[in-house]
N, C-alpha and C positions, 0 to 999 in steps of 0.2 A: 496385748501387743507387747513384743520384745519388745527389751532395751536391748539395741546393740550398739549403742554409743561409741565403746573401746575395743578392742582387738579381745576375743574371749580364749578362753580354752577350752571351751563346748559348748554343746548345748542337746537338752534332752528333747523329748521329741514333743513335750506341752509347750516349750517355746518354739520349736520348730510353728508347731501349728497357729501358731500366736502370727509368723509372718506369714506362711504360705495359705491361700483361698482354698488349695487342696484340701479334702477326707478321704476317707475309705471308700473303695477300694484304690484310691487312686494317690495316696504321699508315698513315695518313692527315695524318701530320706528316712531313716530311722534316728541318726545322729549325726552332729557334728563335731571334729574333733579338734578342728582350728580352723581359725581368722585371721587373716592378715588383712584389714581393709582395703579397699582398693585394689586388693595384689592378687589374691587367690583365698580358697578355704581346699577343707579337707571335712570327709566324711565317709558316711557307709549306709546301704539299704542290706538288711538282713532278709536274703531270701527263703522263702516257706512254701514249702508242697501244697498249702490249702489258702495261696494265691487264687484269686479266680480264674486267671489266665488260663492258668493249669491245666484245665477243667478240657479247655480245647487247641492246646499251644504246645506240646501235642499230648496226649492220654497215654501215650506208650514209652514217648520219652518227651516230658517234659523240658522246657528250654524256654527262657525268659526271652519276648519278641523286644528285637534289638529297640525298636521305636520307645519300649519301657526305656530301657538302659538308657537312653537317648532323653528320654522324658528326665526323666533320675537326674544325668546332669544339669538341666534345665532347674529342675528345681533347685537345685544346691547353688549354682548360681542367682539365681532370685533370690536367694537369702544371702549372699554373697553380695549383691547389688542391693539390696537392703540394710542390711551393714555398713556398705559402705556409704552410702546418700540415703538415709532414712525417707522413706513413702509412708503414708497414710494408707496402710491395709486395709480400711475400712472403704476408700473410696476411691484407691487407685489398686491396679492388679499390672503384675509382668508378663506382657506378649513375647510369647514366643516368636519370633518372626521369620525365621530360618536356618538352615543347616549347610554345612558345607565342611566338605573332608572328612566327610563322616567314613570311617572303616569299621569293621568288625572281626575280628581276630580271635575269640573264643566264645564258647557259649556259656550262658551263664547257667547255673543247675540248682534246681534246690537244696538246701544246705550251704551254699557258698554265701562271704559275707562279700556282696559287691564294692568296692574302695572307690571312692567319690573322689574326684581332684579336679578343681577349678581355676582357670587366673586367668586374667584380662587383660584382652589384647588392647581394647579400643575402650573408652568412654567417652561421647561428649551428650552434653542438653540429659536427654532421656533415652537414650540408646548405650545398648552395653554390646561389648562383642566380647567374646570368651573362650577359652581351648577349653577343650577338659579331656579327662582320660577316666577310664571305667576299670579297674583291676579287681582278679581274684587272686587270692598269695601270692601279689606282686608280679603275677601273669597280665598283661594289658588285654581286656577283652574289645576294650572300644574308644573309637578318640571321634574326635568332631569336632568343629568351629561352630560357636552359637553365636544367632543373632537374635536379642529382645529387647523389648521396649516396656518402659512404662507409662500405662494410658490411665485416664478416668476409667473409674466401674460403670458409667453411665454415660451413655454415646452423647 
């Protein structure tokens, strides 16, 4: 399990995995590259042609499905909301619970490193709400309002 006690200046993708339930093929963070508690984080997913997606998203011209991108922020804020109110990854997990304002404005391509940006609109109890924005060299491919929760692992 991460410490993320204090406001960091990274983190590599062994801690990553330390908060997020996510594996292969499905972590959608490769780094982090700051923490502001409470405030926002910053990171990046490194995209690669032998994604699985790939395979059928599309085979002629491949293009990451925006719902990834979507996911991707999802996660960076869960660790974002982990950081800032520490959880028990072992027995609590972050629900996703919905979307809203989601746009899409570029495609994202193999090769490109996707740029993570998260900060929170709302907190209260166990509900986070969150903007975030998805960029490739500073071009915004995607933004969205997220909404999750932290629940038990076991109903």
């Amino acid at each position: 399990m991460a410490n993320l006690n204090t406001d960091v200046g990274s983190l590599e993708i062994h801690q990553i995995l330390g908060v997020l339930p996510h594996r292969f093929p499905f972590v959608m963070v490769d780094r982090v590259t700051e923490i502001a508690r409470s405030k926002f984080i910053r990171g990046h997913k490194c995209v690669s042609y032998n994604e699985p997606y790939f395979q059928g998203h599309f085979p002629e011209r491949p293009i990451m499905p925006g719902v990834l991108v979507i996911e991707a922020l999802s996660q960076i804020g869960g660790i974002l909301a982990y950081a800032s109110e520490p959880f028990d990854p072992i027995t609590n997990l972050m629900f996703f619970l919905g979307i809203d304002k989601a746009k899409f404005r570029r495609t994202v391509v193999p090769g490109d490193r996707m740029d993570l940006y998260v900060e929170v609109l709302h907190h209260r109890s166990n509900v986070w709400r969150f903007r975030g924005e998805a960029s490739v060299d500073g071009t915004l491919c995607a933004e969205a309002e997220l909404l999750a929760s932290v629940v038990d692992r076991q109903p």
